[in-house]
C-alpha positions in Angstrom: 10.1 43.7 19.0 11.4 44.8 15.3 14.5 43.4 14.3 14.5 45.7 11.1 13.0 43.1 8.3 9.9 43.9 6.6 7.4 41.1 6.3 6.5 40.4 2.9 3.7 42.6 1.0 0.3 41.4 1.0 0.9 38.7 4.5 -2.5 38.3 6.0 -1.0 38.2 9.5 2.5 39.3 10.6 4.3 39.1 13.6 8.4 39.3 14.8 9.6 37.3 17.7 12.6 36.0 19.5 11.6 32.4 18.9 8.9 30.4 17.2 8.0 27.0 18.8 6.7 24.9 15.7 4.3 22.4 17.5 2.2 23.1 20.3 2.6 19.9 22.4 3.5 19.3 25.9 6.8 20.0 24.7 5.6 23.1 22.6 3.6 24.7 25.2 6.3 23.9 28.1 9.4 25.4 26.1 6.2 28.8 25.7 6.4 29.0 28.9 9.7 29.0 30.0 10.8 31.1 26.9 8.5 34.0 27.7 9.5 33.5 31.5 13.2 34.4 30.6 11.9 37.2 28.4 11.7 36.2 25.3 9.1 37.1 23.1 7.6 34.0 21.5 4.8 32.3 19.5 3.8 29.0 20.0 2.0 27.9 16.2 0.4 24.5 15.8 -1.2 23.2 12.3 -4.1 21.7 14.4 -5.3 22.0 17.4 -2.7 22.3 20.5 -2.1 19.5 22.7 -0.1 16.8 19.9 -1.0 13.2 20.5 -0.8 13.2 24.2 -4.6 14.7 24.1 -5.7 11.1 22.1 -4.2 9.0 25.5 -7.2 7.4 26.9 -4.8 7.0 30.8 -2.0 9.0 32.0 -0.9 7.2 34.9 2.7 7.8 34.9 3.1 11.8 35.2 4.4 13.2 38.1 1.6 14.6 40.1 -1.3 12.8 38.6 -2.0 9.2 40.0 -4.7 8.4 36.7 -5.8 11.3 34.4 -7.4 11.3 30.8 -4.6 12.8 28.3 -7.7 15.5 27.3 -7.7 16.9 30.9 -3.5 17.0 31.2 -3.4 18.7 28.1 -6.5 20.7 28.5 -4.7 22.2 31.7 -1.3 22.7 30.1 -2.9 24.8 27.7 -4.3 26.7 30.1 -1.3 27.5 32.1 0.4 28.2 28.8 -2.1 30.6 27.4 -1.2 33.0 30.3 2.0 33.6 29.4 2.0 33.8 25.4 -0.1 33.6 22.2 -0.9 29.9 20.6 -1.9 30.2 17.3 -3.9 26.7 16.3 -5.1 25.6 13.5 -2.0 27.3 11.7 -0.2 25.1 9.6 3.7 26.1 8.9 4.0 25.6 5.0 7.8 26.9 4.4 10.5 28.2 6.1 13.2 30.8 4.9 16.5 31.6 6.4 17.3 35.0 5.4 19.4 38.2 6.6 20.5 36.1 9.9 16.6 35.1 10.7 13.9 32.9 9.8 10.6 33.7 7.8 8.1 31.2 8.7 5.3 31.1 6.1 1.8 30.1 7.5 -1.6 29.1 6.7 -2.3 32.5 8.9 0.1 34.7 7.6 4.3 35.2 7.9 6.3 35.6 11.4 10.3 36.4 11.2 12.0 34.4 14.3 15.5 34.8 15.5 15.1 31.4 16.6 13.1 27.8 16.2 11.7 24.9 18.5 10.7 22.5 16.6 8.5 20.5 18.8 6.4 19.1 16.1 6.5 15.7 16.9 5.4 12.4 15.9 2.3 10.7 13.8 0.5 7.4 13.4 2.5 4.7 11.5 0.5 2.7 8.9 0.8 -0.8 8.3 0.2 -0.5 4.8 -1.7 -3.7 4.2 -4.6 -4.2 1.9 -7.7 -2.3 3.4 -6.0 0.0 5.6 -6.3 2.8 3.9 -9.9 1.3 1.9 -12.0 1.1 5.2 -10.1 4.5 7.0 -13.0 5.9 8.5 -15.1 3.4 8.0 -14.2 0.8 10.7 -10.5 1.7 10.8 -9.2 3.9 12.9 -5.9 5.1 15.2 -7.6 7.0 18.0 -10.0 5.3 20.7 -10.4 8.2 22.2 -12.0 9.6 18.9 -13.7 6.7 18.0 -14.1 4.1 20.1 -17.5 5.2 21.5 -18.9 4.3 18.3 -18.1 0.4 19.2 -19.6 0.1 22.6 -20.9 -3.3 22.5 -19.0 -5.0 19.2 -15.9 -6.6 18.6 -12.7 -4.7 17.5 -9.0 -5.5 16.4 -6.4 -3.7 18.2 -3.0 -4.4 16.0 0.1 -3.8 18.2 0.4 -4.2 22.0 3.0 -2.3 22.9 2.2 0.4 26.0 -0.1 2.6 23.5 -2.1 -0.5 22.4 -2.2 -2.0 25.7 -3.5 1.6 27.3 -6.0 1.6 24.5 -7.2 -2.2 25.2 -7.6 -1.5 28.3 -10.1 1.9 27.5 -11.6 0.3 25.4 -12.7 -2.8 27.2 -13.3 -0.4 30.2 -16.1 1.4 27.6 -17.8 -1.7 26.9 -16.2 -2.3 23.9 -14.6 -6.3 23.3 -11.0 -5.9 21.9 -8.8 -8.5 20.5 -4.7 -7.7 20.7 -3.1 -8.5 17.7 0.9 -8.5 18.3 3.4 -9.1 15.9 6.5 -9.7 18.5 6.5 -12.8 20.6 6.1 -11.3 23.6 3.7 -8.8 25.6 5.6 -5.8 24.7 4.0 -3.3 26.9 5.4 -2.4 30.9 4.4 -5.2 33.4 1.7 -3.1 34.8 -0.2 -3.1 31.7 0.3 -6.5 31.2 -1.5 -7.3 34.8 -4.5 -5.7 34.0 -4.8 -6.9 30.6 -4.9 -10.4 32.1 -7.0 -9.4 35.0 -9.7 -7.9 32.5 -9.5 -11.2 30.3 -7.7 -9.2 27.4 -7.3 -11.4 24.1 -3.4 -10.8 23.8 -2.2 -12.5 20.4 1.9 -12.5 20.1 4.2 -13.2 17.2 1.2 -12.8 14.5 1.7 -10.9 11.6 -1.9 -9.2 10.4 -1.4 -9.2 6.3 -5.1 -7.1 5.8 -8.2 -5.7 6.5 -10.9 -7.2 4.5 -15.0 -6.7 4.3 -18.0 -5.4 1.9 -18.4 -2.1 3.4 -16.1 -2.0 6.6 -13.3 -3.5 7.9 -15.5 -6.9 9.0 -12.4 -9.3 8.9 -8.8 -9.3 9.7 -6.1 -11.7 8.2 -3.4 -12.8 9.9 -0.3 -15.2 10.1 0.8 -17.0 12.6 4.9 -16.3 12.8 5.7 -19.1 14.0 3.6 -21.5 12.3 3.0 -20.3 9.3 -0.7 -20.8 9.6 -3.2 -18.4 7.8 -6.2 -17.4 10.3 -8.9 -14.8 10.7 -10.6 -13.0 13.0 -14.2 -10.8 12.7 -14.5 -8.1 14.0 -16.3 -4.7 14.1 -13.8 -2.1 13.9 -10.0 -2.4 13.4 -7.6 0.3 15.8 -3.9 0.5 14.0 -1.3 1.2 17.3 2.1 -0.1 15.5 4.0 2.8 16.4 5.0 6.4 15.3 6.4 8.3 12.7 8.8 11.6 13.3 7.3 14.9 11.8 10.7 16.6 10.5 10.2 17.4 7.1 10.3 21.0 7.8 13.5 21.0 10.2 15.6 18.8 7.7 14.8 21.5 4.8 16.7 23.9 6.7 19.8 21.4 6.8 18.7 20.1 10.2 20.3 16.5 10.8 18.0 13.5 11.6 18.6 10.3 12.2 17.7 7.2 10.0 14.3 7.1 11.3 13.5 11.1 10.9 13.9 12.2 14.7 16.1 15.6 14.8 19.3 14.8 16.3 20.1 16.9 19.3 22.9 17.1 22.2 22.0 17.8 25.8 20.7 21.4 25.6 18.3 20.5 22.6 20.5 22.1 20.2 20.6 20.8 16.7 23.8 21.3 14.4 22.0 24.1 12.9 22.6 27.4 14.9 19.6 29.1 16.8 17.4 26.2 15.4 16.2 23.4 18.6 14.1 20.5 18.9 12.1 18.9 22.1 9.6 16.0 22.5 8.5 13.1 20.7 10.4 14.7 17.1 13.7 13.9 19.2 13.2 9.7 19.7 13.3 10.3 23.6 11.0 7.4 25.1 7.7 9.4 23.6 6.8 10.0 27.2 5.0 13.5 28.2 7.2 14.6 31.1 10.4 14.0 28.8 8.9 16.0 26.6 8.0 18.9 29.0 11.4 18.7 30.2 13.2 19.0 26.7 11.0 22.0 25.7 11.8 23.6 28.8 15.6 22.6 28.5 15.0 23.9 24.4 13.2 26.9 25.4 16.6 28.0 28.0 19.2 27.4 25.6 17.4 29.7 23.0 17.5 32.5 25.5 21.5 31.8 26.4 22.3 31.9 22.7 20.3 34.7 22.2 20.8 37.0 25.3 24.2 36.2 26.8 26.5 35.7 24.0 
């Protein structure tokens, strides 16, 4: 489709569409699908490799459907499905993005595309703690992805800081690997859904509550972790092999709130019912909106983004 614009001289790689979906997660490749299937011409562009966060879960167990499946297999057959209907350019990182003439130049690692319209489904990343020897023993004992790395500790020790439902899956994987976790959580409480908290106590899951870890020390790796008991005030320590960071997530919005896009105080795009943020022919869906962080919310909003792109665009 040409909408009359010229891409920029000298773009390695140029292409116009209806709508650019900014983020190729479940919520990415969902709204792809149901954007092309209303006839729209769209692009799904992701700066890594498509599939977002849900592709580190070690256990889905909650999507309809699917009684217990590794997040690499969901996503692995989301893409699939979503290949057949449109292109998914990964490894493409969005750099800028230019409203101009009554469209929007999005400037890639790969080249330019002009859009009529944008999903941002580019949702969330790892939080730090930002303690001494986080970011010293990254890599080298530390880590936020047991999927990635906890192979590596099959027969050690390891910290898991925060217990909420991602720590408490990744205890669990990691325990079910051969690997001996420790829960570190700074709440009073188990903080993850009852179900969890069964089997953690069924495996004989250390579970720690209301203890604030304060750093990650060692020669070479993260060997010891510090921490304070909240309600005692009592210094202790525990070593370990390896340290896993799950305290939460962090909304990726930078590029949707340089377009005038309104987030909230924490970063996540604001949006009404329809996915529509106050910024015309610009929508958001998944994690990047604060919804619960749960796939099939997600796959639901990008569908729900993905049909109020093609209203605005093809029936007003």
């Amino acid at each position: 489709m040409n909408f009359g614009f010229v891409i920029p001289t000298g773009s390695r790689a140029s292409k116009e569409v209806d709508v650019a979906i900014i983020g190729g997660g479940p919520a990415g490749l969902s709204a792809g699908i149901y954007a092309t299937r209303a006839g729209l011409n769209a692009i799904i562009i992701d700066k890594g490799n498509a599939g977002g966060l849900a592709e580190e879960a070690p256990y889905v167990e909650n999507y309809l459907g699917y009684k217990g499946i590794k997040g690499e297999e969901l996503v692995k057959k989301f893409k699939e499905h979503a290949v057949d209907y449109l292109e998914i350019s990964e490894r493409n990182e969005v750099r800028e993005i230019i409203k101009e003439e009554g469209t929007y130049l999005i400037k890639a690692e790969k080249g330019d595309y002009r859009a009529r319209a944008i999903i941002f489904a580019t949702g969330t990343t790892h939080k730090n703690l930002g303690i001494p020897g986080e970011k010293e023993f990254f890599g080298k004992g530390v880590s936020y992805c047991v999927t990635c790395d906890g192979y590596f500790f099959r027969g050690k020790k390891v910290a898991l800081i925060g217990g909420g439902n991602s720590g408490a899956i990744a205890a669990i994987y990691l325990k079910d690997i051969g690997v001996e976790p420790i829960v570190l959580e700074y709440m009073p409480r188990f903080m993850c859904e009852k179900a969890y908290e069964n089997i953690i106590k069924e495996r004989g899951i250390p579970y720690h509550t209301n203890v604030q870890v304060t750093s990650i020390e060692g020669s070479e790796t993260g060997e010891k972790v510090v921490y304070k008991d909240r309600a005692t005030g009592e210094v202790k320590e525990v070593e370990v092999d390896g340290v896993f960071i799950y305290v939460g997530l962090i909304p990726i919005s930078g590029l949707a709130k340089s377009l005038g896009v309104e987030t909230d105080e924490k970063g996540y795009i604001k949006v009404d019912l329809k996915m529509r943020t106050n910024v015309p022919y610009i929508y958001a869906a998944g994690d990047v909106t604060g919804y619960a962080g749960q796939i099939i919310i997600a796959a639901g909003q990008g569908a729900m983004a993905a049909l109020s792109a093609y209203e605005d665009l093809m029936l007003k």
